[in-house]
N, C-alpha and C positions, 0 to 999 in steps of 0.2 A: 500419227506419223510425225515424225522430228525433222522439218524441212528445216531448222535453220543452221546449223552445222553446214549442213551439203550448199545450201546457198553461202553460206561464211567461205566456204573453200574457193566460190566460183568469185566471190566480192573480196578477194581478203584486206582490200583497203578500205574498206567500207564496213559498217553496223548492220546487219541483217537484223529484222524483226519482223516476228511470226505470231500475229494474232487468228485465235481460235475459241471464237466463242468468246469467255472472258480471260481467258488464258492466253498471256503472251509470252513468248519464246523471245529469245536475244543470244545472236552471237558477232562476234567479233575480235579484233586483234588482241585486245586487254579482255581478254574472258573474265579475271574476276571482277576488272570494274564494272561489264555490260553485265554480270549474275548480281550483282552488288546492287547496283541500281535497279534492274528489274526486281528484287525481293525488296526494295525498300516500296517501288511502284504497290507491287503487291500488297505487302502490310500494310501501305496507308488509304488503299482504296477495299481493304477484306470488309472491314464493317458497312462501308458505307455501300459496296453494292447491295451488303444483302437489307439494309434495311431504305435506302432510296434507288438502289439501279445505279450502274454505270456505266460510258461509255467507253467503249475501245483508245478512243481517239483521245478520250481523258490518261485512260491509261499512259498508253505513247508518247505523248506529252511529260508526262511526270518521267517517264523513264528517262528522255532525250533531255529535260530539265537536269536530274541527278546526276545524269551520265558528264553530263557540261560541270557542275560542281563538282565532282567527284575527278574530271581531267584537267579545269584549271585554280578552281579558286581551293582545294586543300580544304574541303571541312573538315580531315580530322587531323589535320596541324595544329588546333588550339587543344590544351588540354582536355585530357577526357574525364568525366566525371567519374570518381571510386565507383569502383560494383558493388553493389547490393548484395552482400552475401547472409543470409539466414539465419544458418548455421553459427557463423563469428556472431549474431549480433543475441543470437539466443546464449550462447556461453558466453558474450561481456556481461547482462545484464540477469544471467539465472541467479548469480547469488546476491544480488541486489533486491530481487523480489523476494528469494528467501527471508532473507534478514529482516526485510520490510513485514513481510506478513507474518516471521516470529515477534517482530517488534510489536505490532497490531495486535497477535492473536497475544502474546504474554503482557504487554504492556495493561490489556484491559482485567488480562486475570491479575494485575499488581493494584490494579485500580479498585477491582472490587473486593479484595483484601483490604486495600486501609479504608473502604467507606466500612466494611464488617465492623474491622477493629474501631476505627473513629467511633464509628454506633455503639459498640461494647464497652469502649470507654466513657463515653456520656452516660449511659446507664450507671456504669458500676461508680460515675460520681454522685448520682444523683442520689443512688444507695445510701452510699457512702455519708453523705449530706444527712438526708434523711436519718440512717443511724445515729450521725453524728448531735441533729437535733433532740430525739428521742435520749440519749445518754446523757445529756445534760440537761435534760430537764430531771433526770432524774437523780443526779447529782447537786442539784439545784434544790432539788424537795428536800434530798438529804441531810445538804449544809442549813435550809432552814429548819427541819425538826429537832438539828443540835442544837438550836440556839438555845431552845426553852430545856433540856435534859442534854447529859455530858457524858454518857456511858462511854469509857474507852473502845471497846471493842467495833462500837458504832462510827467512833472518831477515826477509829484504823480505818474500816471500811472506805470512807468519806474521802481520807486522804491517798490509798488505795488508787480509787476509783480517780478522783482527779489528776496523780500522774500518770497514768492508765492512758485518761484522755490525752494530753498531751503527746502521746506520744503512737498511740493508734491511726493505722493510717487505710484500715480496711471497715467496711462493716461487721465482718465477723468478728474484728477486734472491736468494737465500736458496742458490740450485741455483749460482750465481755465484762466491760465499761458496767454497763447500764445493768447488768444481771449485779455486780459486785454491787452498784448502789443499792438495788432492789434487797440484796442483803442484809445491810447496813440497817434501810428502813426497817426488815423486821426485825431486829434488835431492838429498835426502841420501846 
């Protein structure tokens, strides 16, 4: 039953409140300030009765409390806080995580590209080295077995092989090099 209308008609200068169980009613002249303040009573006593109990009278109390702030002191004259909307906050920041997690997921496939290539070029110096040693040693043997014999063909070879080197910049130029010495040598 909804006794507090029918008492509101018979008080109309007056706040009627109508507790039931833990349910309280309110009526009165400003119906939305007495609904106002009863749903704020409600939400801030919903948890706590169900997890310590509550009293009526606590109730009532909070409600005749808010009802008092809510007819003289103006709580919502001071600015109110933006509303939390969702939605806006999901499309401000979706292509920001976009970006972020193309940056993240491409950034580390850029990453481990140049550690490949970095690795591929240590290698292919070290080759390179290596050939490079191997091909003047054997340019080396070369120009020494012309000391003691002069054959041209060998002296081509020799000199061949030595701008060759200078100017090779790979191992398979470098294996070139060292093949045209190896040449040279059997000639003598």
């Amino acid at each position: 039953m909804d006794y507090a209308p029918a008492l509101a008609r018979e008080f109309p200068d007056d706040i009627v409140l109508v507790a039931q169980g833990y349910w309280t009613d309110a009526a009165g002249k400003d119906q939305e300030r007495v609904d106002s303040a009863r749903n704020y009573a409600s939400g801030r006593y919903e948890i706590g009765t169900f997890l310590k109990g509550g009293s009526v009278d606590g109730r009532v109390s909070t409600i005749l409390t808010r009802l008092d702030e809510l007819s003289r002191r103006k709580p919502f004259g001071r600015p109110q806080p933006e509303t939390y909307d969702p939605a806006q906050t999901i499309t401000r920041y979706t292509p920001l995580a976009w970006g972020g997690s193309a940056v993240v997921l491409g950034g580390g496939a850029l990453a481990g590209f140049a550690v490949r290539r970095r690795k591929r070029q240590r290698l292919e110096e070290a080759e390179l080295q290596k050939a490079k040693a191997k091909a003047y040693a054997k340019i080396s043997e070369l120009g020494t077995a012309l000391l003691d014999s002069h054959p041209p063909e060998a002296a081509e070879r020799y000199t061949t092989a030595r701008d060759l080197f200078e100017q090779a910049r790979t191992a398979e130029a470098m294996a070139e090099v060292e093949r045209i010495a190896e040449e040279g040598l059997a000639l003598l």
